[in-house]
N, C-alpha and C positions, 0 to 999 in steps of 0.2 A: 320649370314651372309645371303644375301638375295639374291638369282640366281634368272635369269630367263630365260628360258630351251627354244628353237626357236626349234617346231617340238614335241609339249609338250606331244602329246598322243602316240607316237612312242614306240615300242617295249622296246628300251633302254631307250626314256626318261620317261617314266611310273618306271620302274625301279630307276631309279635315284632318280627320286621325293622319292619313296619310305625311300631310304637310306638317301638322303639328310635330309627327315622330323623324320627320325631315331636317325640321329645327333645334331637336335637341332635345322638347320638352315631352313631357309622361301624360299620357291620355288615358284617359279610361273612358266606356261607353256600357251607358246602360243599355242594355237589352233586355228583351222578354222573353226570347228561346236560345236554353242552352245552344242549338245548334247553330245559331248566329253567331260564336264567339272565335270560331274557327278562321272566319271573314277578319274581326276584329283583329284577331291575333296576325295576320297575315299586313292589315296597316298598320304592324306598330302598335296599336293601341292594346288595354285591358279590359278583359271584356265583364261586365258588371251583370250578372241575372237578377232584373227585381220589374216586376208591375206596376208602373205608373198609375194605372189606373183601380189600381186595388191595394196598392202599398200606404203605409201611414207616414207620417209629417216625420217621423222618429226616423222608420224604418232608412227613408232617402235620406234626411240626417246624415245618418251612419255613413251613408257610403261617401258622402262629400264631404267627412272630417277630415281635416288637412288639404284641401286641396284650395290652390291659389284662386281656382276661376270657374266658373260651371256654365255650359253651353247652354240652352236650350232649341233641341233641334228635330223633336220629336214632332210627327203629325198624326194624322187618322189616316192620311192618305186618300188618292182620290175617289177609290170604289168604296169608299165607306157613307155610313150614313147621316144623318143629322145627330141622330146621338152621339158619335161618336166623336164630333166637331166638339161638341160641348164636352166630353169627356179627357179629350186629350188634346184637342189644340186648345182650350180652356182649362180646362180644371187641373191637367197635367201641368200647363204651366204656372197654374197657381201654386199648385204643391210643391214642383220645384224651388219657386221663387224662395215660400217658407220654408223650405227644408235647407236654403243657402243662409238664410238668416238665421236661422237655429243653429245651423253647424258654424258659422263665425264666417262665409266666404262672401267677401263682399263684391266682389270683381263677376259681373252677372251679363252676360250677352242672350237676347233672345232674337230666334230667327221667327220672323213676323213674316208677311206678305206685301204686297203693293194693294192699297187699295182697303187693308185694316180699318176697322172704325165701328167703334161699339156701341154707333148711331147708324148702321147700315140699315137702310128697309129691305124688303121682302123674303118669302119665305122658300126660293128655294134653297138648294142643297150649296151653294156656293155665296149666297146669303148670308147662311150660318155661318158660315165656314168663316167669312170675312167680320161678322160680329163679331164670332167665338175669339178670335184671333186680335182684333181692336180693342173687347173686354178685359183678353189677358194681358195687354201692353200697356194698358191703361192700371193694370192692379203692379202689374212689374212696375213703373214710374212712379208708383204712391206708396213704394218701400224706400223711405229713407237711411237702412241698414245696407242699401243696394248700390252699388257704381255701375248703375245701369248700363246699358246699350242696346237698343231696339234698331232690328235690320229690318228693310224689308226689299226684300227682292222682288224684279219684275218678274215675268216668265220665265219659269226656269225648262232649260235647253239640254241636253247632252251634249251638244257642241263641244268638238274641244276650244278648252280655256287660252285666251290669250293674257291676258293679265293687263287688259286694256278694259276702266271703267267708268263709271257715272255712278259719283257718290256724293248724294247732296240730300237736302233737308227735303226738298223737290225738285225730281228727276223728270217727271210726267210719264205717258205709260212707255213699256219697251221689255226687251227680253235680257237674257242673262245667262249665259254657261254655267251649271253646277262647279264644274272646278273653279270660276274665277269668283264665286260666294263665297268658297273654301277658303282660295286665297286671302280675301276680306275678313274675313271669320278671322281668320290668324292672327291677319294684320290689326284689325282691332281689340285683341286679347292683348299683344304686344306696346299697344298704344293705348295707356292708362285716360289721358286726356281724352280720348275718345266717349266716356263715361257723363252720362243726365243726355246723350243725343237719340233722338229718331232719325235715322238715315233710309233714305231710298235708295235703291242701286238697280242700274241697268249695264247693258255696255254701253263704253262710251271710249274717250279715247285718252286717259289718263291712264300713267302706269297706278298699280293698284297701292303701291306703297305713297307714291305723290298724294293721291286721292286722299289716303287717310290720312298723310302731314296735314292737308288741305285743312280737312273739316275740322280736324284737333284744333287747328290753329297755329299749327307749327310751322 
């Protein structure tokens, strides 16, 4: 299977690539500086140079023709500012979203947050962040060309990952290891069924493969 990861050099998506090219399957990761690709190449993955935030619906098109499944796993990051919430944890995923339905990939997972909701009040910088973020999950779900899947992680940790989790429609608040997101991320690429759900995720104490039989329904 052949992903391609929006947000490629990311904490979780560096991670991902990692498992992804574990299993067998072909990653690629958009990036923004050639000099990122070195990284990418080192997990396994291909590394893609293109600007989310300046690229057309065409251009990202192009790069997700043929491919099975498309991540979205890009952010603004935390020292950024309110623009840039709305430019990349928003708008980035908006374009992504249309550029998988243009290019024909239906199979769509977006990494969201705990606490999304594109009814958030106030204005600071973590406000936005969690509108920006609710806005975009909410235009991802109202593509019916899409087999959605909206994650949203609690706190994310460097902890290392145990592959022990808390995966449900509602988790309440809590944290979460970046590798054991990764593993999740996988796991739900792998599990079609998993596709129309919002999922919360923290740790918890399910193995992470049980976790997603769980929610599929399997």
């Amino acid at each position: 299977m052949r992903i391609v990861i929006a947000g490629g050099h990311g904490q979780i998506a560096l991670r991902l690539e990692r498992v992804l090219a574990a299993r067998g399957h072909e990653a690629a990761g958009i990036i923004r500086k050639a000099e990122q690709g070195e990284d990418l190449r080192a997990a396994g993955a291909e590394p893609v140079v293109l600007d989310l935030e300046s690229a057309s619906v065409d251009e990202v098109a192009e790069r997700l023709r043929g491919a099975d499944a498309a991540v979205f796993a890009a952010g603004a990051g935390p020292g950024s500012g309110t623009g840039r919430k709305e430019t990349v944890d928003k708008g980035a995923a908006v374009l992504f979203a249309d550029a998988a339905v243009r290019a024909g990939v239906r199979r769509f997972v977006i990494v969201s947050s705990y606490g999304a909701d594109a009814g958030h009040q106030g204005d600071e910088v973590f406000d936005v962040y969690l509108r920006a973020k609710g806005e975009a999950d909410e235009y991802v779900r109202g593509l019916d060309a899409l087999d959605w899947t909206v994650l949203r992680p609690g706190s994310l940790t460097d902890d290392p990952g145990n592959g022990l989790v808390r995966l449900e429609a509602r988790t309440g608040r809590g944290s979460i290891p970046r590798d054991d997101v990764a593993a999740v991320l996988a796991e739900l690429l792998d599990t079609p069924a998993t596709a129309g759900l919002t999922l919360e995720l923290i740790g918890g104490s399910t193995p992470v493969s049980v976790a997603v039989k769980s929610v599929a329904g399997n």
